[in-house]
C-alpha positions, 0 to 999 in steps of 0.5 A: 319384716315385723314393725318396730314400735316407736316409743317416743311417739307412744309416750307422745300420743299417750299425754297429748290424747294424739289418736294412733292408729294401725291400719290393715287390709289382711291382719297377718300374724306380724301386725297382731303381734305389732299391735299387742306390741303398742298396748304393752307400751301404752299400758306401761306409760298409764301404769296398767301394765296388768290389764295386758292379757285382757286387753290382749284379748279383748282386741284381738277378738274385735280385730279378728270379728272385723276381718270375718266381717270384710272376708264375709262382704267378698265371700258373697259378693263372689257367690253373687249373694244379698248379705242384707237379704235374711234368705241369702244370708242363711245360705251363704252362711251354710258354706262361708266357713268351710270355702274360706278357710280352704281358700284363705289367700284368695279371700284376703286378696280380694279384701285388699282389692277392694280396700275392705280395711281394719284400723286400730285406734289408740287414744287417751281421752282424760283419765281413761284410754279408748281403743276402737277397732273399725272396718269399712263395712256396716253390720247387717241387722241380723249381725248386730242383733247377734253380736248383742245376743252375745253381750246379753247372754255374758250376764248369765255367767259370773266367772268364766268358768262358768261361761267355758262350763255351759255349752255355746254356739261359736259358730258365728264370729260373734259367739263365745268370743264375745261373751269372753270378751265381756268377761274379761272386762268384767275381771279388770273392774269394768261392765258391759258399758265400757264396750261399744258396738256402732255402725256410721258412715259405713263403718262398723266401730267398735270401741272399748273404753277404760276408766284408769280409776275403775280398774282392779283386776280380780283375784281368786276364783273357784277353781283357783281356791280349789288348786290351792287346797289341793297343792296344800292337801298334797302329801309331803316328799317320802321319808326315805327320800328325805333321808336319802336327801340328807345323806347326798348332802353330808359330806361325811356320809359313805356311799355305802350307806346312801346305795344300802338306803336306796337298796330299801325301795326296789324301785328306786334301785330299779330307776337308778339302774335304768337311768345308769344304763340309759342313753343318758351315759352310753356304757359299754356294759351293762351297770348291776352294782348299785354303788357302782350306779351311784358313782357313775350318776353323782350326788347332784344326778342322784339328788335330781333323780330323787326329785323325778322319782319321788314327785311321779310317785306322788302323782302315781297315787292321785293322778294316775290317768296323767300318762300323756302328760308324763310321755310329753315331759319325759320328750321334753326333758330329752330335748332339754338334755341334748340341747345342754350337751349340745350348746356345751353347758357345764354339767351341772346344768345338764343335770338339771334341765333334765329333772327341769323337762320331767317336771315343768308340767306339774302344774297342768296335772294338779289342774287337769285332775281338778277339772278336765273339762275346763282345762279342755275347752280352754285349750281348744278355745285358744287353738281356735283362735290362735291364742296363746293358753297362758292368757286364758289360764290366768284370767278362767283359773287364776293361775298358770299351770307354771305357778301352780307347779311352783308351788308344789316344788316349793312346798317339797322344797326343791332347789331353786333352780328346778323352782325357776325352770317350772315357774319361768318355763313359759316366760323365760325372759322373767326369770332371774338371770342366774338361773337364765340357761336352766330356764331357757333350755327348758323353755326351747325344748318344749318349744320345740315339741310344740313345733311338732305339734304344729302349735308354735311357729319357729319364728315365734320362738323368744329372739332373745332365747335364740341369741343366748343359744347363737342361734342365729337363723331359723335354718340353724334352729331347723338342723338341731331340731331335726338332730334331737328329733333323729336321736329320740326316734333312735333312743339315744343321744347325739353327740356332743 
C-alpha cells in the first residue's frame, strides 16, 4: 500500500531545518514513488517546483547506486568473495549482473536480513536544501575512484546531448548515471561541487546541496533550436484543404460542392471511402458515393479527417521512414475510439479522440527525423533505468515531444481540443478541464498500448483518469483492455 505524505509535517521539517528521512532495505517501486512524492512538496514550500525532473533524477540515481551497492556486499559474501581484494572484485564482477538480476528476490531478501539499508534524508539548511542518500556500507577504494571518474569525465560535456552522443561504458553503476546525474545539475545552475560523495562510520553518503539563490534552469539547447526551426520551415496545411475547411464551416455551403472539392484529390476520396467503410461505422453494404460518405461521417468526422489526412501528407514528404510511429498511433487512435464509445461519450468526443490517437505523436516525428541517435539512446537510457522518457526529453531536448507536437498543431491552427490531447496526452492532470475527457481517453489509450509493450504498469495508470472513467479496480481496467485488444485483432470494434 503506497505511503501517504504528510503535508504538515513537510511544511514543519522545511522552516524549522527538521531532517526527514525515509528509510528502506529493498527500495520498491511503491517508496521511490513516495520519495518523489516528498520532494515535489518540499520543492513546492521553497518555490523550486521547477528543478522537480532534475532533481528526480538526481535521487533516484544515488538511491539505486546505493541499493547496487548493498546488493553487491551480499552477492560476494554469498560466493565467498573479498570485494576489497582488486582480484575478487574482478571476478566477482564478471557474473554480478547477470546472477542477480535472475535472482533479484533472494538478493533483496538477504539485504534485509542483514540490515544493509537506504535512507533518504531531506533537510533545509539556511538558504539551501540538502538531500543525502546513505547506505550502511563503505565504498571499496576502486568503487570510489570510479564514481569520480565518472564526475571528471561530466567536465567533458557541455550539453547532455553531447554526453548521450559519445559512446560510454555504464556497465558499472556508477557510469553514465552519474555524468547525467552531474549534468543535470549543471541545467539547474549549479557545479560538480554541489554533489558530495563521503565514506564515515561505515557509511557511504552521498549528498547534494542547492543554493535556492543559485538556482536557474537553462533553456534552449542545440537540438531544441533545431526542433523549433523546423516546426517553423514546416510547410503550411494544403490550399485544398483550407477550403475544404471553409466549406465545412459554412452553414451556406451545399454538400454538393464540398463532395465535387474532395472528389479533386483521388486520395482524399479514397480516405473518406475507407473511413465510411471502416469498422469505425458497420454498414451493411459497401458506401461508393461520395455525397452519400460525407452524409454518413458529418461535417465534425470530415473536419477530423482532414486534420489526419493533411498532417500524414505533410509528414509523407519529409518523414517518410516514420511508419512504426504511424502503426502505433493508428493503435492508439483505435483504443481512444473504443473507449469513448465504450464509456458512452457524446459523439463529438468520439470524433476527436480518434484524430486525438492518430496524431499525439507528431512531436516524436519531427524529433526522431531531427536526430535518431539521441532520441534512441534516451529512450534506452530510461528503460534501463525505469525512468519515465519525459524527464530526459526535457532536460537533452528541451522539449517534450508533446509540446513540440503542439506546436506544429497550432501553426496549422487545429481546434483547441486536438491542440490539447497532444499537448496534455503524457500529463493529463494539467490539461484545462474542458477538454479533461478528450485528454484522458487519449491519455489511457496510449497507456494502454504501453502496458502491452511491458513499459507501464496497470497500477501506475493516473487514479484520478480511472475514477473519471469509474474505473475502480485493476481487474476492471483488465476486462476492457482485454475488450479493445480482442476487437483491434479482429479488426473491428466492440459494441457500445
Amino acid at each position: 500500500m503506497p505511503q501517504k505524505v504528510d503535508t504538515g509535517q513537510i511544511r514543519r521539517a522545511v522552516h524549522n531545518s527538521i531532517p526527514l528521512t525515509i528509510k528502506s532495505y529493498t527500495l520498491p517501486r511503491d517508496t521511490e514513488d513516495y520519495i518523489d512524492e516528498i520532494l515535489k512538496y518540499y520543492l513546492a514550500e521553497i518555490g523550486h517546483e521547477k528543478i522537480f525532473n532534475p532533481m528526480s533524477y538526481c535521487i533516484k540515481e544515488l538511491t539505486v547506486n546505493a541499493k547496487k551497492a548493498n546488493t553487491k556486499r551480499v552477492y560476494f559474501k554469498e560466493r565467498s568473495l573479498d570485494i576489497n581484494d582488486e582480484t575478487d572484485y574482478d571476478e566477482g564482477m564478471k557474473t554480478f549482473k547477470d546472477d542477480t538480476l535472475s535472482n533479484i528476490d533472494f538478493y533483496l531478501k538477504k539485504q534485509k536480513a542483514e540490515e544493509l539499508f537506504i535512507k533518504v534524508v531531506f533537510r533545509t539548511s539556511g538558504n539551501q536544501l540538502v538531500v543525502s542518500v546513505r547506505n550502511n556500507v563503505e565504498l571499496t577504494r576502486k568503487e570510489h575512484m570510479r564514481a569520480y571518474d565518472r564526475i571528471a569525465r561530466s567536465r567533458a560535456f557541455e550539453t547532455i546531448e553531447e554526453a548521450f552522443s559519445a559512446v560510454l561504458d555504464s556497465t558499472e553503476g556508477a557510469g553514465l548515471g552519474i555524468v547525467m546525474m552531474v549534468l543535470m545539475l549543471r541545467k539547474i545552475g549549479l557545479t560538480e561541487d554541489a554533489f558530495e560523495l563521503d565514506v564515515s562510520d561505515g557509511e557511504t553518503i552521498a549528498r547534494i546541496t542547492i543554493p535556492f539563490s543559485e538556482i536557474h534552469l537553462e533553456k534552449m539547447e542545440m537540438l531544441t533550436k533545431a526542433v523549433v526551426n523546423e516546426v517553423d520551415s514546416l510547410p503550411q496545411f494544403p490550399e485544398n484543404l483550407v477550403y475544404l475547411q471553409q466549406l465545412i464551416v459554412d452553414p451556406e455551403a451545399d454538400i454538393h460542392e464540398i463532395a465535387r472539392q474532395i472528389s479533386t484529390d483521388p486520395s482524399l476520396t479514397a480516405d473518406l471511402l475507407k473511413l465510411v467503410n471502416s469498422a469505425m461505422y458497420m454498414l451493411p453494404k459497401k458506401i461508393d458515393s461520395i455525397v452519400e460518405a460525407v452524409k454518413l461521417v458529418g461535417m465534425r468526422g470530415l473536419r477530423n479527417l482532414l486534420y489526419t489526412y493533411g498532417s500524414q501528407k505533410i509528414f509523407e514528404k519529409k518523414y517518410a521512414e516514420m511508419r512504426e510511429l504511424w502503426q502505433h498511433a493508428y493503435r492508439v487512435a483505435f483504443y481512444a475510439y473504443s473507449l469513448a464509445r465504450t464509456f458512452r461519450r457524446k459523439n463529438d468526443v468520439v470524433d476527436d479522440v480518434f484524430v486525438g490517437g492518430i496524431l499525439h505523436e507528431l512531436g516524436k516525428i519531427v524529433a526522431n527525423s531531427l536526430h535518431p541517435e539521441l532520441v534512441d539512446k534516451v529512450t534506452m537510457f530510461c528503460r534501463a533505468k525505469d525512468i519515465p522518457e519525459k524527464l530526459l526529453e526535457d532536460m537533452a531536448i528541451g522539449l517534450n515531444y508533446p509540446e513540440i507536437g503542439s506546436m506544429i498543431a497550432g501553426k496549422w491552427n487545429f481546434p483547441d481540443q486536438l491542440i490539447a490531447a497532444i499537448r496534455w496526452h503524457r500529463e493529463p492532470l494539467e490539461c484545462d478541464p474542458q477538454f479533461t475527457d478528450i485528454v484522458y481517453i487519449v491519455y489511457l489509450a496510449k497507456s494502454i498500448c504501453l502496458i502491452e509493450k511491458g513499459e507501464l504498469e496497470a497500477d501506475h495508470i493516473e487514479p484520478q483518469v480511472m475514477k473519471h472513467f469509474g474505473i475502480g479496480s485493476q481487474e476492471q481496467l483488465q476486462k476492457i483492455i482485454d475488450r479493445i485488444q480482442k476487437s483491434f485483432k479482429e479488426d473491428r470494434l466492440p459494441e457500445s
